[in-house]
C-alpha positions in Angstrom: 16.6 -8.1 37.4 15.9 -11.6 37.0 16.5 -12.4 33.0 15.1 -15.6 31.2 17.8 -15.3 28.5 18.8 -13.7 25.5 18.3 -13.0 21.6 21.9 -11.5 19.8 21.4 -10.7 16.2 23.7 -9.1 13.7 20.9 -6.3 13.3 18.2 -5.4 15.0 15.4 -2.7 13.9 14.0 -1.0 17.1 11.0 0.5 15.6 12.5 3.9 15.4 16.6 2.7 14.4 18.9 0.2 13.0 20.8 -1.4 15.4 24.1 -4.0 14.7 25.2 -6.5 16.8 23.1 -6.4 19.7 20.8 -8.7 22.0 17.6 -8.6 23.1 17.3 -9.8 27.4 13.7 -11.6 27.7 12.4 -11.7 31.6 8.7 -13.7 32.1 7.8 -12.8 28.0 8.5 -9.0 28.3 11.7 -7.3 27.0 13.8 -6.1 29.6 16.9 -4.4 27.9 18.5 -4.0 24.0 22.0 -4.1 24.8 25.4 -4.1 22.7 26.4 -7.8 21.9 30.1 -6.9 24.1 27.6 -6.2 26.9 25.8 -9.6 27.4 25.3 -10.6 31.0 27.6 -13.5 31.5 26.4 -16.9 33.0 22.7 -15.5 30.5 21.3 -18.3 28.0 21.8 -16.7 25.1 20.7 -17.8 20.9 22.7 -16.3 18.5 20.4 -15.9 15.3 23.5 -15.4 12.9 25.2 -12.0 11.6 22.7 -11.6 8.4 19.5 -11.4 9.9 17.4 -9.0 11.2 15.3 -8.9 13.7 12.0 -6.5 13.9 8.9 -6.2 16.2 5.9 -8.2 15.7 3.7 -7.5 13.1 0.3 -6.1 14.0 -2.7 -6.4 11.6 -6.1 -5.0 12.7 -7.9 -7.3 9.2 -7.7 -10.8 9.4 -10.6 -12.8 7.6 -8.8 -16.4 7.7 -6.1 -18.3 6.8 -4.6 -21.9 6.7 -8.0 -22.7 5.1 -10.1 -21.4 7.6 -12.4 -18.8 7.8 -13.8 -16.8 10.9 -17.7 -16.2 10.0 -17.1 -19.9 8.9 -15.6 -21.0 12.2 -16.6 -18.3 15.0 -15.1 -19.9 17.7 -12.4 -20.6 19.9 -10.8 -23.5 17.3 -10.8 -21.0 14.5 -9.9 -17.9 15.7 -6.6 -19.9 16.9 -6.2 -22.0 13.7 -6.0 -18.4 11.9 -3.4 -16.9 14.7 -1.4 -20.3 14.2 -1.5 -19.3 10.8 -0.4 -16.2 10.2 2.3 -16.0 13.1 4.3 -18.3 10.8 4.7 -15.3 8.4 5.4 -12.8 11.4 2.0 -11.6 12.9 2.3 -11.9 16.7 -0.7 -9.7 17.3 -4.1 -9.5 15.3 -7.8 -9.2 15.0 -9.4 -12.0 13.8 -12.1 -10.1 11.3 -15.8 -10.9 11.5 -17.6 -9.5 8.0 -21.5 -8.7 7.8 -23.3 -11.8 9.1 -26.3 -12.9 11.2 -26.5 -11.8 14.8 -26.0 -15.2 16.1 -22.4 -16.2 14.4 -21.8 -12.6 15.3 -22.4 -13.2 19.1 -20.3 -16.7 18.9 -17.2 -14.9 17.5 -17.3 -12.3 20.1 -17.3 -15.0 22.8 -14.6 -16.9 21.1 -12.3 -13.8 21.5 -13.5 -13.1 24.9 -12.9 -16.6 25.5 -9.1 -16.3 23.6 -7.9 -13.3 25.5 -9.0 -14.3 29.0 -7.0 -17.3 28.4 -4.1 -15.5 27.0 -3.8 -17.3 23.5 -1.2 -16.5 21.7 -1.6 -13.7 19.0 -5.2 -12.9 19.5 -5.3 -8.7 20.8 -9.2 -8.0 19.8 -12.0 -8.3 17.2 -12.6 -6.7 14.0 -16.3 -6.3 13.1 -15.9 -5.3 9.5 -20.2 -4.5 8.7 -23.4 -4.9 9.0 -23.7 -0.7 9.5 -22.4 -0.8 5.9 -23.2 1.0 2.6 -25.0 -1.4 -0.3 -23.8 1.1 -2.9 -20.0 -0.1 -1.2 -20.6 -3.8 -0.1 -18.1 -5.4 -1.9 -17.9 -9.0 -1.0 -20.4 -8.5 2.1 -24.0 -10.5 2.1 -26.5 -6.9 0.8 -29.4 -8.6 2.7 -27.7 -8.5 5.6 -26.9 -4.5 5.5 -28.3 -2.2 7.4 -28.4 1.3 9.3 -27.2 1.7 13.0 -29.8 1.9 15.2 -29.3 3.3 19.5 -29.8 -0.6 20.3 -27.0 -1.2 18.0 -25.0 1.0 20.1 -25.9 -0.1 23.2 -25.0 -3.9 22.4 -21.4 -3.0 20.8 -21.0 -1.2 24.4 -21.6 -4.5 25.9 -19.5 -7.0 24.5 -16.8 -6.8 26.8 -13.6 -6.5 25.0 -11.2 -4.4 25.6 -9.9 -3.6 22.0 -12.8 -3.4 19.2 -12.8 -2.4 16.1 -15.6 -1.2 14.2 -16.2 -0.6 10.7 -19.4 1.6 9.7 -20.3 3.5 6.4 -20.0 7.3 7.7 -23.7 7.6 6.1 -25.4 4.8 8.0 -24.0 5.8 11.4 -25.1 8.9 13.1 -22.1 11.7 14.5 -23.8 11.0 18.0 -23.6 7.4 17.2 -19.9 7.4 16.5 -19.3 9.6 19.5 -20.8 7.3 21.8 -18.7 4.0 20.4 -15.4 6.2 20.3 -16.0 7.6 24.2 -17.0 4.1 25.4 -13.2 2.7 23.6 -14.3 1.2 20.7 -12.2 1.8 17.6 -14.4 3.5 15.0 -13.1 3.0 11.4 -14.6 4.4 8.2 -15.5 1.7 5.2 -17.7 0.3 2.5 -19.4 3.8 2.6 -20.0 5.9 -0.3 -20.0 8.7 1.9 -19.0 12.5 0.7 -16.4 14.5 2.4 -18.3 16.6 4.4 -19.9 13.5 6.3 -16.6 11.8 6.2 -15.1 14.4 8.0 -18.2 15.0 10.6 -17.8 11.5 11.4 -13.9 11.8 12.2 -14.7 14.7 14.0 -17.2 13.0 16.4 -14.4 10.6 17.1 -14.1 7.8 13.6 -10.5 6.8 13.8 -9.5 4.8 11.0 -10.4 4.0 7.5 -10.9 0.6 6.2 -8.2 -0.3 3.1 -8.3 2.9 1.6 -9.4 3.0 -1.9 -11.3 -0.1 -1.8 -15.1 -0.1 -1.3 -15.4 3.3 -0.9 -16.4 7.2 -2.8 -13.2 8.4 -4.7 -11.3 11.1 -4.6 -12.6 13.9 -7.0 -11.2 17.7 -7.6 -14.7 18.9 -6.7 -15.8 15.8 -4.5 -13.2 14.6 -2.6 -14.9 11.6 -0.8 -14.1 9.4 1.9 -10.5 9.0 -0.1 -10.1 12.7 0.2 -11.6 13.0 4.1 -8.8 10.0 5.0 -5.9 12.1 3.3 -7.3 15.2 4.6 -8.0 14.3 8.4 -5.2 14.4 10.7 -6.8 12.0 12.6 -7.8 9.3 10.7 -5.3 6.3 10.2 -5.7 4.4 6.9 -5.0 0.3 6.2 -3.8 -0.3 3.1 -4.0 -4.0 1.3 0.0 -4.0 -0.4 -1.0 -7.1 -2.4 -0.6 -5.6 -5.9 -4.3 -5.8 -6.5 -6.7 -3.8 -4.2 -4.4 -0.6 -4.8 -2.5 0.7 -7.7 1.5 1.0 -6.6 1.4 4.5 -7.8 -2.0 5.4 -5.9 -0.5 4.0 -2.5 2.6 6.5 -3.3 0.5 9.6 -4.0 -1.6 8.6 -1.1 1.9 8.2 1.4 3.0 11.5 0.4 -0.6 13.2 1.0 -1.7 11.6 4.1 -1.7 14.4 6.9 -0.2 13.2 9.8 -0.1 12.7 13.0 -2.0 9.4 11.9 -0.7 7.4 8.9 -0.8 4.5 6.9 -0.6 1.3 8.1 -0.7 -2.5 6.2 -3.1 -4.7 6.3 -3.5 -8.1 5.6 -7.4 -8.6 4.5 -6.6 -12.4 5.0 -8.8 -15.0 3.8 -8.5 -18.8 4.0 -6.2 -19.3 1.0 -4.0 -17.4 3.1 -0.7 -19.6 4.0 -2.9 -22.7 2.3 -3.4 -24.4 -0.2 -6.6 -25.2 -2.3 -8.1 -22.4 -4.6 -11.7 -22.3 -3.5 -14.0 -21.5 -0.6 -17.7 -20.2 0.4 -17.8 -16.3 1.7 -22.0 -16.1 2.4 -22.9 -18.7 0.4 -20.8 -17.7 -2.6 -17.8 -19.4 -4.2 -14.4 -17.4 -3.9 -11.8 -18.4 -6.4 -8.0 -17.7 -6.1 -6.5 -17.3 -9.4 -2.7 -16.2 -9.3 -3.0 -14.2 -6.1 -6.1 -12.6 -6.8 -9.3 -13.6 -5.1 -12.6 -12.9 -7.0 -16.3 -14.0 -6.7 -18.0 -15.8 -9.4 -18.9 -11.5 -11.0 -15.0 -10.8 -10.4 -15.5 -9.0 -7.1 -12.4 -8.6 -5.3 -13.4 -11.1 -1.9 -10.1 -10.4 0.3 -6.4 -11.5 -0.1 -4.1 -14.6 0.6 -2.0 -12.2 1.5 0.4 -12.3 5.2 1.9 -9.7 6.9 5.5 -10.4 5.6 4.5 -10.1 1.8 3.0 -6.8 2.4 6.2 -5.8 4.0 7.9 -6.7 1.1 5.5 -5.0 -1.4 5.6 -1.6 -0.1 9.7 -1.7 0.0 9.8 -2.7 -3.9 6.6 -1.2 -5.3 5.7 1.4 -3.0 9.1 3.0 -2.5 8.7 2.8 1.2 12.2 2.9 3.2 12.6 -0.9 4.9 12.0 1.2 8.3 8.8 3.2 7.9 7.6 -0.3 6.0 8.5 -2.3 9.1 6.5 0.6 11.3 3.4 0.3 8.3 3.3 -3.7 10.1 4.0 -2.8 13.4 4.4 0.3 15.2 1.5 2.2 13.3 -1.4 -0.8 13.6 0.1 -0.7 17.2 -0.6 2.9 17.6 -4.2 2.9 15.9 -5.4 0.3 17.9 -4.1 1.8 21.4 -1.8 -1.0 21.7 2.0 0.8 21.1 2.5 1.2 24.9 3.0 -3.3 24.6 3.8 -3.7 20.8 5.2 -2.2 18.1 8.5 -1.5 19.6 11.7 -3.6 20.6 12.1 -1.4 23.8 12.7 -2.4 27.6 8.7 -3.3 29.2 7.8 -4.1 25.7 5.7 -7.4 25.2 8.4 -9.9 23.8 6.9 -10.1 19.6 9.6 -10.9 17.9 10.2 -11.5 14.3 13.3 -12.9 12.4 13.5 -11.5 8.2 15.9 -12.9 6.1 18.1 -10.5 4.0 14.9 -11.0 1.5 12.7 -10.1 4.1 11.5 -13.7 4.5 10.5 -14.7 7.8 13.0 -17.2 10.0 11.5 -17.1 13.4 8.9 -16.0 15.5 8.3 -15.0 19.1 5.0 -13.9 21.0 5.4 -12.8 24.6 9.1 -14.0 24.3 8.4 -18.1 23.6 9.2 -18.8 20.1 12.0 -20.3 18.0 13.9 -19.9 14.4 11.0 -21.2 12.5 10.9 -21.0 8.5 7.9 -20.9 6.6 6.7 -24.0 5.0 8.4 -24.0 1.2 6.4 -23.5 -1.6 3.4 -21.6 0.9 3.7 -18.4 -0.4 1.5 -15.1 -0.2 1.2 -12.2 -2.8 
């Protein structure tokens, strides 16, 4: 066992348990060992990150717009995928998908290459891409362009089958995607999730059947739950299989509709947080264009010009906090909402998600307020505050 060195902390949070006064042993980026403090190799570099903190595995989010001012379908390339990452591993996402909304086909094509580009060269925090529309519902648009929505066609299919990636996700409205559709996408890998649809529950449900495997922040942009209509709410609660993002910013859900909804949700999948970045994200300034429209940030709230709800400028860390105060959430299952639960419905919790020997070295350092102090991805990393007076929700 050749180690690199070592990470002792006065607590450390597994992904299943508390642990106190133990150390983390790093070899070539991966975690080789958690070990007792008293059992530290001797001769081993070792940092000692100070008896009050806590540190947690990586934070995972499967929705990233922007951040630090930039904005994917703004900047679908190389340079702005990595200006987001850069961004939003200062507030403890070592993993993410930088999100591509409803667009032209040739932006589109560019941000797939970026990624392709990103992950063959091993840049830090990029897992995958998010392709949040155009297979959408109008009814359910939301901030997405309505001139650019439409139906999925076979050659739809056949082109998401090509792009190369090895994690994908895909957000279609259950109604403008066919069962056999979704079958095909799930079989070939891709990562079918349920949004912007208006669909009922009995579609919702034929879609998770054929193989849909996520919902896209629950409540938002999609058919309510009713006592005689259930919806696409009802399907996500309903479905065993179908894990659900939530946006813990205060805004997009109710604190009382995410508690109903953690109690409901039929397991083994679960709810998960989100980030549903955009550029005001871990930046200043107030303003930007989504599709030719202006975006305003107000508070923490981001609206269109008609007071559509256009994303967040929330981080990973915030949300953390949010569902411990408002949500009720234990500080564990809310660190496995960031981590280990993204982790698992992207396919990626036998590498993240966990602080566990063979484990990909994704660290993050909270303060007893559950601010973040340092950050690691693939074990290189340092105690590294965030920027005063940058703040999320």
């Amino acid at each position: 066992m050749m180690l690199d060195s070592a990470l002792r902390v006065g607590r450390l949070f597994t992904g299943e348990q508390f642990l106190d006064d133990h150390a983390v042993l790093l070899s070539q980026g991966r975690i080789e060992d958690v070990v007792p403090a008293a059992q530290l190799p001797s001769g081993l570099p070792v940092e000692d990150l100070g008896p009050d903190l806590l540190l947690v595995p990586g934070f995972v989010d499967a929705q990233v717009n922007g951040g630090g001012g930039v904005l994917f379908n703004e900047a679908p390339d190389l340079a702005g995928a990595m200006a987001i990452a850069e961004t939003h591993r200062r507030f403890g996402a070592t993993a993410m998908l930088p999100t591509f909304i409803t667009d032209a086909d040739a932006p589109r094509a560019r941000a797939v290459v970026a990624i392709r580009q990103a992950l063959a060269e091993r840049r830090p925090g990029i897992a995958g891409i998010h392709l949040e529309g155009p297979f959408l519902c109008r009814a359910r648009k939301g901030a997405h362009a309505a001139d650019l929505i439409r139906p999925m066609s076979d050659a739809d299919v056949d082109s998401l089958l090509e792009l190369g990636l090895d994690t994908v996700l895909l957000t279609v409205a259950a109604e403008n995607a066919t069962p056999k559709q979704i079958r095909r996408l799930s079989d070939a890998g891709i990562i079918v999730s349920l949004g912007h649809s208006d669909a009922s529950y009995e579609i919702a449900s034929a879609a998770a059947d054929a193989g849909a495997r996520g919902i896209t922040h629950l409540f938002n942009a999609m058919s309510q739950f009713g006592h005689r209509g259930p919806g696409l709410v009802g399907a996500a609660l309903d479905h065993g299989a179908l894990w659900c993002g939530l946006i813990a910013d205060g805004h997009h859900v109710h604190a009382a509709a995410a508690r109903v909804a953690l109690r409901a949700k039929k397991g083994p999948a679960r709810l998960f947080l989100i980030s549903d970045a955009m550029p005001p994200a871990g930046a200043p300034g107030d303003t930007f264009t989504l599709s030719g429209r202006r975006v305003t940030r107000k508070g923490s709230r981001l609206t269109l010009d008609d007071g559509t709800l256009a994303g967040c400028d929330l981080t990973m860390d915030a949300a953390v906090r949010h569902a411990v105060s408002a949500f009720d959430v234990p500080l564990g299952e809310a660190l496995r909402m960031a981590s280990l639960y993204p982790a698992m419905f992207l396919r990626l919790d036998h590498d993240r998600g966990r602080i566990a020997p063979g484990y990909c070295g994704d660290l993050v350092l909270l303060s007893p307020k559950l601010q973040v102090e340092g950050v690691w991805i693939a074990g290189q990393g340092r105690r590294e505050p965030r920027a005063p007076g940058v703040s999320a929700a």
